[in-house]
C-alpha positions as MATLAB code, in Angstrom:
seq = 'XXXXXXXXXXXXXXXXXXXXXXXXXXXXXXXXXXXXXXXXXXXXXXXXXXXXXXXXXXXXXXXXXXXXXXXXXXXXXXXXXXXXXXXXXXXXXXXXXXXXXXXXXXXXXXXXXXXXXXXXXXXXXXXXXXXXXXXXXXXXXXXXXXXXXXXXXXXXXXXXXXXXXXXXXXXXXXXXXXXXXXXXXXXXXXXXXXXXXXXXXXXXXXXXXXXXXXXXXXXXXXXXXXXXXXXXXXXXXXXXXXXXXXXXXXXXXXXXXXXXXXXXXXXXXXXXXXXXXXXXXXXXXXXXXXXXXXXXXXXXXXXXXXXXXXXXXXXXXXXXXXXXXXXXXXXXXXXXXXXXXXXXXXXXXXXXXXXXXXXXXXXXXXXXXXXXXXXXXXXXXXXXXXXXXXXXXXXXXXXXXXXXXXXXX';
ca = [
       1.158   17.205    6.810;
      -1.202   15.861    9.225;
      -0.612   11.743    9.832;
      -2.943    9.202   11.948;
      -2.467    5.780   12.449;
      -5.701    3.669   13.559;
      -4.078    0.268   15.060;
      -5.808   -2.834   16.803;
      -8.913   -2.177   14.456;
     -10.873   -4.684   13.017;
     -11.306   -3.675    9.140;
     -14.270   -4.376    6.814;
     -12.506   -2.887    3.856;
     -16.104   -2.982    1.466;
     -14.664   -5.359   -0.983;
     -16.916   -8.346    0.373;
     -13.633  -10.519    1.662;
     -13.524  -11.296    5.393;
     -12.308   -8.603    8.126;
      -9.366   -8.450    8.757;
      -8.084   -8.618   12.741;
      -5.849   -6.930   13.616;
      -5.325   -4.174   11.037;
      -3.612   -0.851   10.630;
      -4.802    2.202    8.290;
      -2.923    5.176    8.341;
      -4.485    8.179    6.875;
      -2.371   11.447    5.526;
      -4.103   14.416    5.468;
      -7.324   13.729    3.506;
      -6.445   10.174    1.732;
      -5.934    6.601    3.314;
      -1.928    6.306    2.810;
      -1.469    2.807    3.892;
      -3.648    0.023    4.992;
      -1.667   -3.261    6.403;
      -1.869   -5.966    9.382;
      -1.578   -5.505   13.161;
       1.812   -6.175   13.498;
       3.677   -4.053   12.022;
       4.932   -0.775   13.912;
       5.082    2.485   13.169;
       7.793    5.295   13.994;
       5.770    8.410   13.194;
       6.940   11.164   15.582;
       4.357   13.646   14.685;
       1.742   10.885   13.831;
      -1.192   10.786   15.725;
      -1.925    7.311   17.011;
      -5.661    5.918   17.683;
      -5.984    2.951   19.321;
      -9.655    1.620   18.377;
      -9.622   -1.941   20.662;
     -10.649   -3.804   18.644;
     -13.510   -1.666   17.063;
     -14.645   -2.563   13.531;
     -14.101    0.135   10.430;
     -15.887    0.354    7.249;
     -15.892    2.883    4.453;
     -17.979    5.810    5.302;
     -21.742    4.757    4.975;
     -23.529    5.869    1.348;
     -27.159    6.070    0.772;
     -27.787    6.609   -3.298;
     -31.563    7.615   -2.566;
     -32.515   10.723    0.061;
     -34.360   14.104   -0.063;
     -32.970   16.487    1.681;
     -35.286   19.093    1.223;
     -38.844   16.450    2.272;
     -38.731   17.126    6.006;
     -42.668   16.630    5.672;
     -44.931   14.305    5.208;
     -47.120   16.687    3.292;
     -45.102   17.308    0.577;
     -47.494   19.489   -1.409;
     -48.247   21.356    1.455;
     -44.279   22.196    2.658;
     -43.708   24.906    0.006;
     -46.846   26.486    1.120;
     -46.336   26.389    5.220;
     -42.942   27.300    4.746;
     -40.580   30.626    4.252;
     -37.781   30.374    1.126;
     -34.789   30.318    3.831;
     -36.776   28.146    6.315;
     -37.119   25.414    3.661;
     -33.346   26.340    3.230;
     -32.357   25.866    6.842;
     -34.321   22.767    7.483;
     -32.062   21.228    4.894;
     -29.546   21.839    5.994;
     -30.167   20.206    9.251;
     -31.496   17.023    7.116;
     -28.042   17.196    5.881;
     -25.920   17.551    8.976;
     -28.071   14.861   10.547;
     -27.420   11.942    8.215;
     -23.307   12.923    8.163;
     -24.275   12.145   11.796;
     -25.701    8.449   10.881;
     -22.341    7.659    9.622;
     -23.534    8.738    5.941;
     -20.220   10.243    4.447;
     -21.395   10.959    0.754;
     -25.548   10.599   -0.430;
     -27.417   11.163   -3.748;
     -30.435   13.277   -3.523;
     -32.633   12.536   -6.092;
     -35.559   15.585   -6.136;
     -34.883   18.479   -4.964;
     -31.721   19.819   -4.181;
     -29.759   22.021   -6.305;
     -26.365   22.047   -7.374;
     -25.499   24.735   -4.607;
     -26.330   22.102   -1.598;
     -23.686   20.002   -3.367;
     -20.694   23.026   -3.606;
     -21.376   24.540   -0.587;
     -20.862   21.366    0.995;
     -17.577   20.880   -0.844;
     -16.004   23.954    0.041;
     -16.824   23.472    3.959;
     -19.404   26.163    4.371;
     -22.078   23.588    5.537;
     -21.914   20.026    7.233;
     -23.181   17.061    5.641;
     -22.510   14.144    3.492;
     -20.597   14.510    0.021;
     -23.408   15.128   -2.447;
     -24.721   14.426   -5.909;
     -27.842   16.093   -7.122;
     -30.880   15.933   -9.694;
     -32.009   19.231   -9.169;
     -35.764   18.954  -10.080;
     -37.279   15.857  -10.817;
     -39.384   15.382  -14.655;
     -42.801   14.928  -14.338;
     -46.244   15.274  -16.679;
     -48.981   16.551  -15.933;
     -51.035   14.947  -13.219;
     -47.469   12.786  -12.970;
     -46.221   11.585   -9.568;
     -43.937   15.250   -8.986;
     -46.745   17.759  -10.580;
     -46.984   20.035   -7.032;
     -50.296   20.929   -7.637;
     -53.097   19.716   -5.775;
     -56.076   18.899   -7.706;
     -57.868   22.537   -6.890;
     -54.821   24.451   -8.517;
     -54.508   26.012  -11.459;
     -50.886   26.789  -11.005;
     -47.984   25.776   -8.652;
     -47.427   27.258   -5.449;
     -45.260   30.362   -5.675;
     -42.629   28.950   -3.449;
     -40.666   26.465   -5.314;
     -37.257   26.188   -3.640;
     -36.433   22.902   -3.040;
     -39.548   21.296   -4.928;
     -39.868   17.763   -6.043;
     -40.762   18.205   -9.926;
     -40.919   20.689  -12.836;
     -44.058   19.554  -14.988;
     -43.519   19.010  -18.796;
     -45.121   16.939  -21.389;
     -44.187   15.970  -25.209;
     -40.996   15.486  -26.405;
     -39.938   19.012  -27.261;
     -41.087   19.995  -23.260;
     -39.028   17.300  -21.432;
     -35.934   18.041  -24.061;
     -35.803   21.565  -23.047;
     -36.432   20.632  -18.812;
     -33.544   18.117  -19.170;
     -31.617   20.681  -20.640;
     -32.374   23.197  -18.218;
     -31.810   20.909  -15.226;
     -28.427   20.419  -17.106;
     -27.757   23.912  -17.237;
     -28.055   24.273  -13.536;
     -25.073   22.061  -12.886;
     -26.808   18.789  -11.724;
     -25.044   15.394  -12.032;
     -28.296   13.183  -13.153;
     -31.486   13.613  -14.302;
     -34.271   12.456  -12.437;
     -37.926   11.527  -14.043;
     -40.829    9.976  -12.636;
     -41.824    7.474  -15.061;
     -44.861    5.763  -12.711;
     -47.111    6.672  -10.401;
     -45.945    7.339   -6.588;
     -47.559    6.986   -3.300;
     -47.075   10.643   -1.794;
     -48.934   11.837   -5.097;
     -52.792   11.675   -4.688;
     -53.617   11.338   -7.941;
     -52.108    8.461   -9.326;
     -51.217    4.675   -8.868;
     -47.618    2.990   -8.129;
     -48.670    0.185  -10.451;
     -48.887    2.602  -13.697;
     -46.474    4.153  -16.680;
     -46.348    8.088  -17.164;
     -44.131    9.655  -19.803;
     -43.880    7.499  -23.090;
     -41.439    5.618  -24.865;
     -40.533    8.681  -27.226;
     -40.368   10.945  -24.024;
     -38.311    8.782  -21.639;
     -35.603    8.106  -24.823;
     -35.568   12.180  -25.482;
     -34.537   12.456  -21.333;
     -32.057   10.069  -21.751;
     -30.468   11.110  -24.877;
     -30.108   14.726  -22.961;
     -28.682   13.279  -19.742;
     -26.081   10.733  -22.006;
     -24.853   14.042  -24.168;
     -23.936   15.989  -21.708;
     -22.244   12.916  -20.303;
     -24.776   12.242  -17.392;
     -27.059    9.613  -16.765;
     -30.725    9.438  -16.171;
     -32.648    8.090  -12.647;
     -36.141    6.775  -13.053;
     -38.696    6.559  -10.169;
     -40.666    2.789  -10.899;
     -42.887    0.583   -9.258;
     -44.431   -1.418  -12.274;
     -42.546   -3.673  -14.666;
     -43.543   -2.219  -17.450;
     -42.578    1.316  -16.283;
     -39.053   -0.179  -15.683;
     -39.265   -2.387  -19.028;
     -39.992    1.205  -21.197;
     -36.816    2.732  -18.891;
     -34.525    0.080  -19.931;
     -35.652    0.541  -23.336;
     -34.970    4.444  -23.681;
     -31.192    3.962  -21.825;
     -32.107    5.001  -18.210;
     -29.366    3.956  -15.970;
     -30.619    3.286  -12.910;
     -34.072    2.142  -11.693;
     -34.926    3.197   -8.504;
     -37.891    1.376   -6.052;
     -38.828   -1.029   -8.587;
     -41.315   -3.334   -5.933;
     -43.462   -4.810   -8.174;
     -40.546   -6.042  -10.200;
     -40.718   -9.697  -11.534;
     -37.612  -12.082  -12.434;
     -38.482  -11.484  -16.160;
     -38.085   -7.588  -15.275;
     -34.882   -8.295  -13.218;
     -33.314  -10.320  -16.183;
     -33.674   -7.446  -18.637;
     -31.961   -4.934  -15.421;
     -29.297   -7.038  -15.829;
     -28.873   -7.729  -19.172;
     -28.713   -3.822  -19.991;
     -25.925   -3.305  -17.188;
     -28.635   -0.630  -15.141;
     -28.354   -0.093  -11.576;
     -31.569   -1.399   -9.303;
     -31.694    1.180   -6.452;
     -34.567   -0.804   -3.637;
     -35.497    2.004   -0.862;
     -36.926    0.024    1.590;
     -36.706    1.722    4.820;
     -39.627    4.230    3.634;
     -42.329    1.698    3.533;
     -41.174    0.001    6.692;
     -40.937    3.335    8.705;
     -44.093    4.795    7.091;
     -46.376    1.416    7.444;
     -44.996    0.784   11.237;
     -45.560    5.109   12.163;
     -47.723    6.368    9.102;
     -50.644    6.544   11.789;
     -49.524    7.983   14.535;
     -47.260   10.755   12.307;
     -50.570   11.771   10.586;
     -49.472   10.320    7.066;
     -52.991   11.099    4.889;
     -55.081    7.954    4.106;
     -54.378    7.635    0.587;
     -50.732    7.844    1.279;
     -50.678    5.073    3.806;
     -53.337    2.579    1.704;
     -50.542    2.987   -1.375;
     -47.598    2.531    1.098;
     -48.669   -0.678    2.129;
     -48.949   -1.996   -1.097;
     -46.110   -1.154   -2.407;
     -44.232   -2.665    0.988;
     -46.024   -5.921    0.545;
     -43.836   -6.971   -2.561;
     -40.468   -4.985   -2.334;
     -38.335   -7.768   -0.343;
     -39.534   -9.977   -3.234;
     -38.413   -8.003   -5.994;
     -34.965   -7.333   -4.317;
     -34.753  -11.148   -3.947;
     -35.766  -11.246   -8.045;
     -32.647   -8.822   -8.501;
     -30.280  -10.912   -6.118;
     -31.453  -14.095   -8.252;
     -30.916  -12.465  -11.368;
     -27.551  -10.577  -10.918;
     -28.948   -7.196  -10.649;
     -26.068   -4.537   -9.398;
     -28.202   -3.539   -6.414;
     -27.708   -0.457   -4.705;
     -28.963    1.143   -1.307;
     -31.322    3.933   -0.889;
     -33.558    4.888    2.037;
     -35.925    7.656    0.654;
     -37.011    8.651    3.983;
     -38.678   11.939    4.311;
     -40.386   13.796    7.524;
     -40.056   12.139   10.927;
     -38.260    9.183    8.951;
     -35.304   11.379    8.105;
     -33.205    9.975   11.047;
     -34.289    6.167   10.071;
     -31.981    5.873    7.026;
     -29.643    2.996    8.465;
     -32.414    1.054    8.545;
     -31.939    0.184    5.239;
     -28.493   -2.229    5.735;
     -30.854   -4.429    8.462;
     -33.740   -4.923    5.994;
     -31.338   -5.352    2.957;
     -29.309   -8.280    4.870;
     -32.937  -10.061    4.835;
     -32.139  -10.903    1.460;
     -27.967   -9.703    0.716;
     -26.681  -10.811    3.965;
     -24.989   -8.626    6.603;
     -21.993   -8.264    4.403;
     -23.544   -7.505    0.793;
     -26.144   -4.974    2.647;
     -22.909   -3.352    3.414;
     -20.990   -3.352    0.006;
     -24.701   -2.265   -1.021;
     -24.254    0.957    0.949;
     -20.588    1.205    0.400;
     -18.852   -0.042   -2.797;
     -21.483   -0.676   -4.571;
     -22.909    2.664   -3.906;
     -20.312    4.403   -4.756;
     -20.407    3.077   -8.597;
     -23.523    4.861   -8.636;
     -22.446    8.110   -7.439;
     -19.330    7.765  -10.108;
     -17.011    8.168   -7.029;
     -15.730    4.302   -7.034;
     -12.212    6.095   -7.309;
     -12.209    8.156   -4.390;
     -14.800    6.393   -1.718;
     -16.560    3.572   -1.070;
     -13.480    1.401    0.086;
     -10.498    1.468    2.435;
      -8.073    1.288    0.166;
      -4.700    3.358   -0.287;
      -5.205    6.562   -2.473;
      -9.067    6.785   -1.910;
     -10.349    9.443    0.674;
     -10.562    9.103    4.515;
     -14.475    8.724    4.676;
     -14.661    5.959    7.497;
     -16.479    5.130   10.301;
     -15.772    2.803   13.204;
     -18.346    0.741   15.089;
     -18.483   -0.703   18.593;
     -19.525   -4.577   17.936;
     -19.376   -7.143   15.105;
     -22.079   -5.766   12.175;
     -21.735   -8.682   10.572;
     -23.468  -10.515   13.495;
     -25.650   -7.322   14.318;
     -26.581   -5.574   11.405;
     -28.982   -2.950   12.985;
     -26.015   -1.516   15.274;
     -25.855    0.853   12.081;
     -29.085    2.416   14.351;
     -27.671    3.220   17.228;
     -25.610    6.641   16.831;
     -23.872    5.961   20.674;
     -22.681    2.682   18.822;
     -20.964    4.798   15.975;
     -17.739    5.746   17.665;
     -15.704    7.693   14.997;
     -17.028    9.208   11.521;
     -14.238   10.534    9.584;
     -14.835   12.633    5.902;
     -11.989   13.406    4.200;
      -9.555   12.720    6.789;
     -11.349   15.130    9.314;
     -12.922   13.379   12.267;
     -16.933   14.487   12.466;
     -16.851   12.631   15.168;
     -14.820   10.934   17.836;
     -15.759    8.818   20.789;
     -13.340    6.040   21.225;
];
């Protein structure tokens, strides 16, 4: 049995109540065994004891939006520039990267299969906890299809692809079902048009009503849940209408949209930090013209809609999206979420809240006894400076299942 006791901490536990100064955790092997106040001692002989100074602790960090496998900006391009085992191995350093942000568990939604996620949980690679989607849904011409307009077929290399392209109801049954097969945890669709995608338009619907409710129904059966890339309300309006759980971007969403969110009990995933990293860099990383015109629009309205979710009681989650040279950005997202949430729901956006979403609420997202030892501590008060969250020397311990990733007390 291995025992450590982190006294003199100051804890922000993720439930959204005030820290608590000066507080005790003690963590047994993997799990959190006892969380209490300063003063009382401890008589562990063989305990390890950690005195943090004061330091803050939260709940390991949890982003519920990232690609793993986009460390391009050209994403129709990668597949073709790259070896099978390079896109592999670049992947993997996406992955060991953000456990290095202080992310402790992440959702990939495009890309990844369910191998990332086991090899992961057995130890052979480092990186955050991980759900998958496997390949993303897409029609033809739809916001995933790989091929450029001058194709006639996909590129040959398709490991770690955004989309598989299928169209009619029989089509997307059988994709959902095969995504299934593979051992993903949700199903991802694109159900508008994207800004990455050259061919298309954030502000516009692809799949229909029939197709999106045939998705669903697959995901809900095998006792999974369905993701839905939107920018237009009526894109998320025909989601919420064929049982898709969670909405993700949604930046053109009005109040009216936001109320129906609510009422059906979906999740509202914003990614922010991809506009604002893309918009601010997009020239000077070479992001192509039509990707940066569409970027900017899209960036113009998404604070507003996440204000029309806050307004309306929308469950709001935190995702990043980031791919290419924004990969190490993804903190980002708790600085420009507290714009709207405040310091402290930006946080229980990217902790508790976030772990709803990844259907882990029992084992993460809070420091609470029982739940595992994901944690991180931070030098300074991120309730008064949100954007330490950015600064990796500021991030003094990241723990993951009771193992320290890193420690710099």
């Amino acid at each position: 049995m291995s025992l450590k006791v982190f006294c003199d901490i100051t804890l922000i536990d993720g439930n959204g109540g005030d820290p608590l100064y000066p507080a005790s955790v003690v963590v047994e092997d993997d799990v959190i065994r006892e969380v209490s106040d300063g003063n009382k001692k401890y008589n562990f002989g063989n305990a390890e004891i950690i005195d943090c100074k004061g330091k803050t602790m939260l709940p390991g960090l949890i982003d519920a939006h990232i690609h793993i496998g986009l460390f391009d900006l050209d994403i129709n391009e990668q597949p073709r520039q790259n070896y099978p085992s390079m896109l592999v191995i670049k992947a993997l350093k996406v992955m060991e990267d953000t456990l290095y942000q202080g992310f402790t568990a992440c959702r990939d939604v495009g890309g990844a299969d369910a191998g990332f996620r086991e090899a992961q949980k057995i130890g052979l690679i480092k990186g955050p906890r991980l759900k998958v989607s496997g390949l993303s849904l897409t029609m033809t011409g739809g916001h995933a299809d790989p091929r450029l307009s001058t194709d006639s077929r996909p590129p040959y290399n398709t490991i770690l692809g955004c989309g598989v392209v299928c169209d009619g109801v029989s089509e997307v049954r059988k994709a959902a079902r095969e995504q299934l097969r593979r051992g993903v945890d949700h199903i991802k669709v694109m159900a508008a048009g994207g800004c990455a995608s050259p061919a298309d338009e954030p502000d516009t619907c692809q799949y229909s009503l029939d197709e999106l409710q045939a998705i669903a129904y697959e995901a809900q059966a095998a006792g999974k849940y369905t993701i839905a890339h939107c920018y237009s309300n009526l894109s998320i309006q025909n989601c919420i209408k064929a049982g898709i759980r969670s909405i993700e971007h949604g930046n053109f969403m009005d109040r009216n949209t936001a109320k129906l969110i609510r009422k059906a009990g979906c999740w509202y995933v914003p990614t922010l930090t991809t506009y604002e990293v893309i918009v601010r860099h997009g020239e000077e990383f070479g992001v192509p013209g039509y990707f940066l015109r569409k970027m900017k629009l899209v960036y113009e309205s998404a604070l507003e809609a996440v204000s029309n979710a806050k307004d309306e009681g929308v469950i709001i989650g935190s995702g990043s999206d980031v791919i290419g040279p924004g990969q190490p950005f993804k903190a980002t997202e708790l600085e420009l979420k507290s714009r709207v949430l405040g310091p402290m729901g930006a946080i229980q956006s990217a902790t508790k809240v976030n772990s709803t979403i990844l259907r882990m609420e029992d084992k993460i997202g809070t420091i609470e006894p029982e739940k595992l030892a994901d944690l991180i501590i931070v030098n300074g008060d991120p309730l008064k400076e949100i954007e330490l969250f950015q600064d990796r020397d500021r991030i003094s311990v990241i723990m993951q299942g009771g193992n320290f990733i890193k420690k710099a007390l």
